[in-house]
C-alpha positions in Angstrom: -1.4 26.4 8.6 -3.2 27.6 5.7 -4.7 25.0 3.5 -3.4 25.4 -0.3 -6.9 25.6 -2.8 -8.4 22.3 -4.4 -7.0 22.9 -8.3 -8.4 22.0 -11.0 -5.8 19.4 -11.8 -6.4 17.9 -8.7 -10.3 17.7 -9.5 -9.7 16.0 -12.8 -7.3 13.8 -11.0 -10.1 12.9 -8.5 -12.4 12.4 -10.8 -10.1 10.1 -13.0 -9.7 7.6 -10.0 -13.2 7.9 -9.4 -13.8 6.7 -12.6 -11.6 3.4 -12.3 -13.9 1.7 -9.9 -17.1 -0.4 -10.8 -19.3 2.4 -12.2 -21.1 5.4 -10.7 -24.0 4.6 -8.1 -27.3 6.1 -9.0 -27.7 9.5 -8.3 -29.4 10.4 -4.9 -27.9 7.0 -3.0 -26.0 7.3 0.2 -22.2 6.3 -0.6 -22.5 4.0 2.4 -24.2 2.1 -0.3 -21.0 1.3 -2.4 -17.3 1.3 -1.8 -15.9 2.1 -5.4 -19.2 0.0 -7.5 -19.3 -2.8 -4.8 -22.8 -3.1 -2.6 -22.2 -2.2 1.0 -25.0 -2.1 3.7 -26.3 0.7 4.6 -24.9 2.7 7.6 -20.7 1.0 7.2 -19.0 3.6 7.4 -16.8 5.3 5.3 -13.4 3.5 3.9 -12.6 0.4 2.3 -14.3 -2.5 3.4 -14.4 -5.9 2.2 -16.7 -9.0 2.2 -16.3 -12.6 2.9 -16.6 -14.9 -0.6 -19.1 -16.4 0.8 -21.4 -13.3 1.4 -20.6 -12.2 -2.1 -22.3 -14.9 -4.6 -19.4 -17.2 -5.7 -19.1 -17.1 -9.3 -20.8 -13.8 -9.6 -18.2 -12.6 -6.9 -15.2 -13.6 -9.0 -16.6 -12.3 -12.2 -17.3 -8.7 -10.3 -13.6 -8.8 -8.7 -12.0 -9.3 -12.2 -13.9 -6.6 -13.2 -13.2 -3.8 -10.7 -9.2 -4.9 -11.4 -8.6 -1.0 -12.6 -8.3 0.1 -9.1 -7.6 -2.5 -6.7 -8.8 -1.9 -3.5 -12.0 -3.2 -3.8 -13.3 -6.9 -2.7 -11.8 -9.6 0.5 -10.6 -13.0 -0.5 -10.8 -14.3 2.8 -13.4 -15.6 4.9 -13.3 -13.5 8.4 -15.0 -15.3 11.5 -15.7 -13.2 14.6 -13.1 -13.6 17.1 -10.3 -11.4 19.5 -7.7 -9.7 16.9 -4.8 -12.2 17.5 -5.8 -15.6 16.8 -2.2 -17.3 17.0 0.7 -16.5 18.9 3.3 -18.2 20.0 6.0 -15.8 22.3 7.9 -17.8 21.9 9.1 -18.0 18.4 7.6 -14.3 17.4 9.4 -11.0 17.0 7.7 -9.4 20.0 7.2 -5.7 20.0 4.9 -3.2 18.6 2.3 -3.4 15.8 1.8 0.0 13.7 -0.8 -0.6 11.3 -3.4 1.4 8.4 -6.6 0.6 7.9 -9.5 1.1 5.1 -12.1 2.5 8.5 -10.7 5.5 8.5 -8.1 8.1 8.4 -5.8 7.3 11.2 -3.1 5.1 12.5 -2.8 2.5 15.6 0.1 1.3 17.6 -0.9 -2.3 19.2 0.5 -4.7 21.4 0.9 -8.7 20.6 -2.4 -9.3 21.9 -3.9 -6.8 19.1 -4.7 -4.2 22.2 -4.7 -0.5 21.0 -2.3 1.4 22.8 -2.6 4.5 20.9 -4.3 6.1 18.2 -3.0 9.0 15.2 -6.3 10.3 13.3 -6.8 13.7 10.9 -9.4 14.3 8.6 -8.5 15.2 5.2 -11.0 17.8 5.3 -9.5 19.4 8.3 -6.5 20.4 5.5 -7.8 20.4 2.3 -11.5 21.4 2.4 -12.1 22.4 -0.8 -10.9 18.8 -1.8 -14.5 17.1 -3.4 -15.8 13.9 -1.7 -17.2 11.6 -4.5 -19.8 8.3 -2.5 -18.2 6.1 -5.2 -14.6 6.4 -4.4 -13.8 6.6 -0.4 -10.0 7.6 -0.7 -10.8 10.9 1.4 -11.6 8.5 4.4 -8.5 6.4 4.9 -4.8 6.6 5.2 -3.2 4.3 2.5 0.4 4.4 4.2 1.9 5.7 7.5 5.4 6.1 8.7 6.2 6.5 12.7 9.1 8.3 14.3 10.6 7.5 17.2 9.1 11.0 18.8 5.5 9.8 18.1 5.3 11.9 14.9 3.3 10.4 11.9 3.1 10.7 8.2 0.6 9.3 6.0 -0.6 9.3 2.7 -4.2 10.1 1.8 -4.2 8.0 -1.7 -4.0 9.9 -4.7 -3.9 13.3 -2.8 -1.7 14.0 -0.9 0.6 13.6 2.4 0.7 15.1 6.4 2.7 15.1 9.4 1.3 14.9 12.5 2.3 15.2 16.2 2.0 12.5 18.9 -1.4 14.4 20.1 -2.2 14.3 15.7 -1.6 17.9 15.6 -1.3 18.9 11.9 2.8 20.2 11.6 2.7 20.4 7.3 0.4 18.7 4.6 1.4 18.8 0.8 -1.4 18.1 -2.1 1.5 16.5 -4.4 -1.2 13.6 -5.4 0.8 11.5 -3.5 0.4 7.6 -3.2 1.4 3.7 -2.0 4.2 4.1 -0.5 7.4 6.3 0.9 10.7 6.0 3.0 11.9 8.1 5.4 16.2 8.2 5.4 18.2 8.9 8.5 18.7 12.2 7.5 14.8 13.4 7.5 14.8 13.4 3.7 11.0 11.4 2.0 11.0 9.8 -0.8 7.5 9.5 -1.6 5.7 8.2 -4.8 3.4 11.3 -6.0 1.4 11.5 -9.2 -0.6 14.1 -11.4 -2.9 14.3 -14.6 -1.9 14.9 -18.1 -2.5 14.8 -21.9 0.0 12.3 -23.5 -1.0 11.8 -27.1 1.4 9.3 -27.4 -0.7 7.5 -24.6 -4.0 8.1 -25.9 -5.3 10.5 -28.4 -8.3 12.2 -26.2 -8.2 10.4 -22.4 -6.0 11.9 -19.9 -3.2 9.8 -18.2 -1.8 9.6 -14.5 1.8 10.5 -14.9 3.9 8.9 -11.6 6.5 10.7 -9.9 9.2 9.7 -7.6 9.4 12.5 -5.4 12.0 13.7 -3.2 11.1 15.7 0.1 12.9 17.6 2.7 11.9 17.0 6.4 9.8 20.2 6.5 7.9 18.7 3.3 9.1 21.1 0.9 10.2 19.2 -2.8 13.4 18.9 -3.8 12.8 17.4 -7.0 10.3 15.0 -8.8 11.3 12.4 -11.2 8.7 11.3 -13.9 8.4 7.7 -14.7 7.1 8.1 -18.2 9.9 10.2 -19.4 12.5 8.5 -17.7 10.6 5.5 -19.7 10.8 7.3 -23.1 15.2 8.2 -22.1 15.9 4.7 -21.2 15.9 2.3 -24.5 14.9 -1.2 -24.3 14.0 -1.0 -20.8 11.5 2.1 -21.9 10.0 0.4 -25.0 9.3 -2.5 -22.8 7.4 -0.5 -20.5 5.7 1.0 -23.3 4.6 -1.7 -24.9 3.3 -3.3 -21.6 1.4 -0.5 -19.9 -1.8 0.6 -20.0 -3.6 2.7 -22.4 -5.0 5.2 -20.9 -5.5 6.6 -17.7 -3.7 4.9 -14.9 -0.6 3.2 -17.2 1.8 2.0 -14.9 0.0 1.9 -11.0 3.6 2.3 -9.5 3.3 0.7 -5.5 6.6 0.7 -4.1 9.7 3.3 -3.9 13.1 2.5 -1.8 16.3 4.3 -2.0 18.9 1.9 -2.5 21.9 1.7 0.0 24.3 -0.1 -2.1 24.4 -3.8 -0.6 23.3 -5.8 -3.6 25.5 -3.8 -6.2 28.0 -6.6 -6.2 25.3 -8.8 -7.6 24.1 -6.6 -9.5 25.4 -2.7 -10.7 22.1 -1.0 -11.4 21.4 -1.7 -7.3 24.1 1.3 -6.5 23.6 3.3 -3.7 21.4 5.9 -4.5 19.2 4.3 -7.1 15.9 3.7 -6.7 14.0 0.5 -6.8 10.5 0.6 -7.4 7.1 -1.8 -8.1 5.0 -1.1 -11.3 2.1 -3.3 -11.3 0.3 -2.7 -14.8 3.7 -3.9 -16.9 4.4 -6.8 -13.6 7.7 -5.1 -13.6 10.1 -4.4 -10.7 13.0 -1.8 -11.7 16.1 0.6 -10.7 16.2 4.2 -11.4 19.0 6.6 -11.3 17.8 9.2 -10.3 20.5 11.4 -11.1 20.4 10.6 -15.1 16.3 10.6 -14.7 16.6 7.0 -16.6 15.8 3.2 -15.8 18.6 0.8 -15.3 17.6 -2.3 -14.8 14.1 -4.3 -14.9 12.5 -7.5 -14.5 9.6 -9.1 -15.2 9.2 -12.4 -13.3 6.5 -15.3 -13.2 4.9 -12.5 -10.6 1.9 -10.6 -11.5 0.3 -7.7 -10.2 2.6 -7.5 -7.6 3.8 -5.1 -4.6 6.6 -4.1 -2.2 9.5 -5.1 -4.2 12.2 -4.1 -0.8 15.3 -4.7 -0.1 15.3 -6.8 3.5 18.0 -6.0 6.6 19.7 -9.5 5.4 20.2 -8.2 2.0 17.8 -9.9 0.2 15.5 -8.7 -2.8 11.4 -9.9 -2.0 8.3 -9.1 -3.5 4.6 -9.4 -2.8 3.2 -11.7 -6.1 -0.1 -11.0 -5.6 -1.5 -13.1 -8.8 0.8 -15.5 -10.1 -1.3 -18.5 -9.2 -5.2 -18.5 -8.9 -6.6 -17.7 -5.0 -3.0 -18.1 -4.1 -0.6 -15.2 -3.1 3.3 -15.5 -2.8 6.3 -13.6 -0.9 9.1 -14.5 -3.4 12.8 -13.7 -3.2 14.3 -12.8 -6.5 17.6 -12.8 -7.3 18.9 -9.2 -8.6 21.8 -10.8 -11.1 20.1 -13.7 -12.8 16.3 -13.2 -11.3 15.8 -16.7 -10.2 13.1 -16.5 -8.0 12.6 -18.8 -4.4 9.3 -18.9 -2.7 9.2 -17.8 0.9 5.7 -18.4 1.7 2.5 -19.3 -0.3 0.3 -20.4 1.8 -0.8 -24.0 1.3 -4.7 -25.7 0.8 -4.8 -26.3 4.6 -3.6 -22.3 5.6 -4.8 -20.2 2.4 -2.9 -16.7 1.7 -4.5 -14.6 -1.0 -4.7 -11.0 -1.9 -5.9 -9.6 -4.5 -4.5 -6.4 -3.9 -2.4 -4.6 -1.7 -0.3 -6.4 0.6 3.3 -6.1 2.0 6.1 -8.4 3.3 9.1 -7.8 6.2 11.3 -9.8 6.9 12.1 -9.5 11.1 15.1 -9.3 13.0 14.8 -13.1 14.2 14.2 -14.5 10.5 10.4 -15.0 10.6 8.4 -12.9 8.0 5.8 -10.2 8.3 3.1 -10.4 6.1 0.2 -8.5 5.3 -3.1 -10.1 3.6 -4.8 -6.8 2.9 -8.6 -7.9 1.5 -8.9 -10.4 4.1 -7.7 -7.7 7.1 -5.0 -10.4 8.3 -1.3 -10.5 9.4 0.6 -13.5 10.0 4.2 -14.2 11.0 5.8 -17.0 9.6 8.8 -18.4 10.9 11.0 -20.1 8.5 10.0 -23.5 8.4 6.3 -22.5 7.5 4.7 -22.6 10.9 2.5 -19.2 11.9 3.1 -17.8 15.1 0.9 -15.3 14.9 -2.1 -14.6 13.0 -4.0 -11.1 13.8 -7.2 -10.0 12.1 -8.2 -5.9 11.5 -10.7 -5.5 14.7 -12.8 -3.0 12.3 -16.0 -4.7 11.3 -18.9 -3.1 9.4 -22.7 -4.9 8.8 -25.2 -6.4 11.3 -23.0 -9.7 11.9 -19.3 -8.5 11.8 -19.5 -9.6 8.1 -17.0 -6.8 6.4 -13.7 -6.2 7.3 -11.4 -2.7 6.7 -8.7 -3.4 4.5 -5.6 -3.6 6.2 -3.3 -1.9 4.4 0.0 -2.5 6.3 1.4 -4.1 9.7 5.0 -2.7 10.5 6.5 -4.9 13.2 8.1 -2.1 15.9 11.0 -3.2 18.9 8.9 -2.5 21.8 11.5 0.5 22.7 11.2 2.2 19.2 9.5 4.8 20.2 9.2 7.7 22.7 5.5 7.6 23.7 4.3 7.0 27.9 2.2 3.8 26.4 -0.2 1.5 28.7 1.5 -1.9 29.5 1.5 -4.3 27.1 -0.9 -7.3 27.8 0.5 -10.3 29.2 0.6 -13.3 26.7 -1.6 -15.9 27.4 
């Protein structure tokens, strides 16, 4: 496959998200120095890695994380001891199958048994695709795989933030790669057919005057990655009313206004409740305006939206039992929720919070799945945990991201994403899963 040429809308695209972190490290340092403006040691390699509070100066720390807000990925929450992978489980009352997770050390993708034991590994290099695409020490996006999706085969997808996505084989053979700025999330349908949230630089005046803007797309693909279509938020904002003055009037200024996480097509089930949730919508997660919202993508217009107690949150998904949940990453201080929100009158019901004696925090990222035997699935993404939680609040298991940077273990690779798997999802000769102890 021939690699399509680094643009120069691409470049000022890159150099925009550069720009979001912490500020530039001084010219001449190693990038293993910094992960987007926050000190690393020497030698970690390159990704997202984050820190224990108590390794990062308390107060100081809290000042420096409010401070790098812009981007997100960027500082832990939670203190990480050394230890095996899984810390809890409890075969009993888990979902047992297969873990598929992402992870800030690098660009690739593992398949895991219960016991956190790697049973195998997707990995491609973003320069193996795009090598004209520029590397910048302050902003590690080329060295990671924000989201993944596996198929049954052993085929993979993932996103390289901001850039764009691949499919690879079982062996992580390169099949196609599009540069569509793609980022956060996608769904794959039955049919083959991607939605994928993509984005791209532009000049909005009625933005701001002289700084660019990331416009967000939600972007339809065919299962050979071609593009079918792209939908832009911002002028499906400016055609839908109220709902578009709202968003307007609670985005950001300049550069990256709405930071849009989360796409799903919509399959119809909660349109009684609600009519905007008709199959074929499309519900989506905008984190600058703390707004969840449907959008036909037919009429290229918002139908519905909600703003909630819930700030800065993710993965707004419709769940298997036909309920509406969302990731509140900020709602309360050091305290991160999976809420249920109610699509007709958006009443909202906690699902899990953590509590003083188990702390859950996040203070970005994150995702929540609700599993075939009622438990939920979440994923603490600065602190490189996953915990299942069965309904009445009891963890059954608790696994921590085995990727560790610094001379004692004391950095941990964000963990973007755990996607609980039935052990006979897919079609790979796997080594035997290890017995529970």
């Amino acid at each position: 496959m021939t690699a399509r040429k680094f643009s120069g809308t691409m470049a000022a695209a890159a150099l925009l998200l550069a720009g979001c972190g912490g500020g530039m490290p001084p010219a001449g340092e190693l990038f293993q120095e910094h992960n987007d403006g926050v000190m690393k040691p020497m030698g970690a390699p390159y990704g997202i890695w984050n820190e224990a509070p108590d390794a990062a100066g308390g107060a100081d720390y809290d000042a420096a994380v409010e401070q790098l807000d812009a981007l997100g990925y960027l500082a832990g929450s939670t203190e990480v001891s050394a230890g095996a992978a899984v810390r809890r489980h409890d075969p009993a009352r888990a979902f047992e199958g297969l873990n598929f997770y992402t992870s800030g050390h690098a660009p690739a993708a593992i398949l895991a048994d219960m016991e956190g034991r790697p049973l195998h590994e997707w990995r491609f290099e973003l320069k193996a695709v795009w090598p004209d695409y520029p590397v910048y020490k302050d902003s590690p996006k080329t060295g990671y795989w924000r989201r993944a999706y596996l198929y049954p085969n052993g085929d993979v997808l993932a996103i390289f933030e901001g850039i764009g996505i691949i499919k690879v084989d079982q062996d992580s053979n390169l099949i196609w790669a599009q540069q569509n700025g793609a980022h956060h999330d996608l769904q794959v349908l039955d049919d083959g057919t991607i939605w994928v949230l993509t984005r791209a630089v532009k000049q909005m005046p009625e933005i701001h005057e002289r700084l660019p803007t990331l416009e967000d797309f939600a972007t339809e693909l065919a299962p050979d990655g071609s593009t079918r279509r792209s939908i832009s938020l911002l002028e499906a904002a400016k055609k839908s009313g109220e709902i578009g003055r709202e968003f307007w009037r609670r985005m950001g200024s300049s550069g990256d206004v709405l930071h849009t996480n989360s796409i799903e097509l919509l399959d119809g089930r909660l349109a009684d409740q609600n009519p905007a949730f008709a199959t074929g919508s499309l519900l989506l997660s905008m984190l600058y305006p703390d707004t969840i919202a449907v959008l036909d993508p037919v009429a290229g217009e918002f139908t519905w939206a909600l703003r909630g107690s819930w700030r800065r949150q993710h993965d707004a998904t419709v769940q298997h039992d036909g309920t509406l949940t969302l990731f509140d990453n900020r709602a309360e201080a050091k305290r991160t929720r999976v809420i249920q929100v109610d699509p007709a009158t958006g009443a909202e019901t906690v699902l899990f919070g953590g509590t003083d004696a188990e702390p859950f925090y996040t203070f970005s990222c994150g995702t929540a799945a609700r599993l075939p035997n009622g438990n939920l699935l979440a994923t603490e993404s600065d602190g490189g945990r996953a915990l299942e939680v069965a309904p009445d609040g009891a963890i059954v298991w608790e696994f921590y991201n085995p990727h560790r940077a610094g001379d004692q273990g004391q950095y941990i690779a964000t963990l973007f994403e755990v996607v609980r798997l039935p052990k006979d999802y897919v079609q790979l000769d796997l080594p035997a899963p290890a017995a529970s102890p």
